[in-house]
Each structure stands twice: as C-alpha cells, then as structure tokens.
N, C-alpha and C positions, 0 to 999 in steps of 0.2 A: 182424555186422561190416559188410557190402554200407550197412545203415541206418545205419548210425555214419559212413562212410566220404561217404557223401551228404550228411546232415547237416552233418559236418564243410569238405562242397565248398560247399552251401548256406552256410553263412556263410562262406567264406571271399570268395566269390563277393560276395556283400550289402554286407561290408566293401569289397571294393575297388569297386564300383557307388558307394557310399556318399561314400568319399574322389575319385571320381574327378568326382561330383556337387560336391565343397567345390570343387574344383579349376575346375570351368568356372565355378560362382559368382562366385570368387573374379575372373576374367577378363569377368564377366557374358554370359556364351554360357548360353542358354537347351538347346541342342542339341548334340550331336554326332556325326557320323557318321564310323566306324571299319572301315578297312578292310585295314588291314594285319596279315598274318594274324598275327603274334606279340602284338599288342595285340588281336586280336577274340580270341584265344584265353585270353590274361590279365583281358579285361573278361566272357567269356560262359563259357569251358569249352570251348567248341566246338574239335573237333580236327581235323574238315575244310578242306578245301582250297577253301571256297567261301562267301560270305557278307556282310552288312556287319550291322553291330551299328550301333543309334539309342537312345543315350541321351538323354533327358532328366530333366526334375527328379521327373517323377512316374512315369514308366514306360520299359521297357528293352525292343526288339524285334528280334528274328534275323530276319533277310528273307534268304533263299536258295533255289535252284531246287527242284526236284521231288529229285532225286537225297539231297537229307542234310534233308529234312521230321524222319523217325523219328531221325535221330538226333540232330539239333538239339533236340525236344522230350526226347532221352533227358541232355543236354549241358547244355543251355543253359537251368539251372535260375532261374527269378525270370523268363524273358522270353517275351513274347508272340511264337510263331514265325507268319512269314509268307512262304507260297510265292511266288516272285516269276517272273515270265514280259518277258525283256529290261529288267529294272529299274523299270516302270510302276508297281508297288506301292510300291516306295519314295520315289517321286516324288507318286503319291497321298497317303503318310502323311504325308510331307514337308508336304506344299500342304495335305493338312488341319490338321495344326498349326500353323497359320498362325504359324510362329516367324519373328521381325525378323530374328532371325540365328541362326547355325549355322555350327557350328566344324567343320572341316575339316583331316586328313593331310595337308598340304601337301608334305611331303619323300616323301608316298606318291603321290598323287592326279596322275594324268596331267593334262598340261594337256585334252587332251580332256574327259573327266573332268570336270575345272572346267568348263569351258565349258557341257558338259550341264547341269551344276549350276543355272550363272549362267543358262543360258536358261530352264529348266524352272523355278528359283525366281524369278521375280523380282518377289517383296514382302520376300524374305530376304537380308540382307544376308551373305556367307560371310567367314568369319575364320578364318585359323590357326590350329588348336591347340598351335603348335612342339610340344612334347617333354613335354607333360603326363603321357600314358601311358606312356614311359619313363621321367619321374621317380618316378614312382610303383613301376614293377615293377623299380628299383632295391635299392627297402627291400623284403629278403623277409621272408613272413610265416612265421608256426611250420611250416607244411604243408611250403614251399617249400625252408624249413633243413633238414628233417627228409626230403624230398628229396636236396637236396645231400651231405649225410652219408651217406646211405646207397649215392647213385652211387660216393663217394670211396672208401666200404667196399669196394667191389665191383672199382672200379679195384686199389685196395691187394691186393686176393685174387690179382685175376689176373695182376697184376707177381709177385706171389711163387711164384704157380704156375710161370710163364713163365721164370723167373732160373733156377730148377731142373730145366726143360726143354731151356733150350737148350745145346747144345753144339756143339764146331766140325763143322762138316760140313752141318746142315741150314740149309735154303733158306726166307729170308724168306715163301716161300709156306707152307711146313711148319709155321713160326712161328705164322705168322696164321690157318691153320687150326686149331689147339692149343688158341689163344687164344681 
C-alpha cells in the first residue's frame, strides 16, 4: 500500500512539474523560482515550512537548510535536494544556469527579495509569474478529489454526531471537545 501510495504521488507530482513546465514555455520563462509555501507544496510535496523549489525545463531542485535535508529527499520525489546555508546555493545554481531569465512570486517575493535577486543575477532578466501555479492547482487532480470527498465525509459524520450530542445546557467548550 505505502509503494502504491508513492507511486501514485510520484506521478501526480511529474504531472503537475510537467503542466507547470507547458505553462512557463508557453510565457517563454526558461526558470522558476517558487517560494510560497502553498505552491512549493503543490509543485514538490514538501510539507515543511522552509524551502524554495527551481524548476526548469529539464530539472526540479529543493534547496533548504540543514533542519528538513531527510525530509525533503523523503517529499520531494523527481528533485535534486540541496542544503542551502543563507541562500548562497541557490544563487550558485541560479548563476550556473546561466538562465536570460527567470520567473518570479511577485505577489510573494519581498521587495528585498527582488532586490537580492536583481543584484546577485545580473545576466538574468526576472519576470512575474502572475498566478500560474494557482491556475494550475485550481483544476484538481483524482488524488486531490478523492481528498476532498473524503474530508466532507468526515465533516458529514461529525455534524451528525454533534446534532445528537448537544442539548440545552452544555458550553460551546463541551461542544468543541466532543467534537
């Protein structure tokens, strides 16, 4: 089950790498760098609270500190993990791919952020991504539906439970314990 269940992430994962790669083509952004955790989570797996994800056309890499290495390589299935020490590695990877350009969070990305960006690349032209990886994890995939259903099951049980629990007298805290 555990090998089914990986597999099953394994391509879900390759799939959206896959469409997310049409998508920057489609903009001709050679790169991306992603850092907002609800899109690094949707483009790697990764459930941690630290990281930035670099796609490109031919390879995907997790760069984050010492603290989530094992669990990123446990996560972050298709990509080369890279421990990173105040962001210098990803600025090495950056500058050796000597990419024109490279598409950017801009409704995430500090201006500081930018700034580092603009000074540490500059043979790289940087461009917006607007809203690519949210148009994307808009459309849910089978995994994602089969999710949803199942939280709504679980919602459905515990309203039915709770309808039949409560009566006059007990304390919204009573409630929410129950619950």
């Amino acid at each position: 089950m555990i090998t089914e269940n990986l597999l099953l992430e394994e391509i879900t994962l390759n799939s959206r790498l896959s469409k997310f790669r049409e998508a920057l083509k489609e903009k001709n952004i050679e790169a991306a760098l992603i850092c907002k955790p609800e899109n690094r989570r949707y483009l790697s797996g990764f459930t941690g609270s630290a990281g930035y994800v670099l796609i490109t056309a031919e390879k995907a890499y997790f760069i984050t500190d010492f603290r989530y290495i094992e669990q990123a390589k446990q996560e972050c299935i298709g990509y080369e993990i890279i421990e990173h020490h105040q962001k210098q590695p990803l600025f090495t990877i950056l500058n050796d791919l000597r990419l024109e350009n490279l598409g950017f969070e801009e409704k995430y990305t500090t201006y500081s952020e930018y700034m580092e960006l603009q000074k540490k690349l500059t043979k790289t032209k940087l461009f917006p991504l607007g809203e690519i990886t949210e148009r994307l994890r808009i459309i849910k995939d089978p995994e994602e539906i089969d999710l949803i259903r199942k939280a709504a099951s679980i919602a459905d049980e515990a309203f039915q439970h709770i309808c039949h629990y409560i009566k006059p007298g007990l304390t919204e805290k009573e409630i929410a314990i129950e619950l």
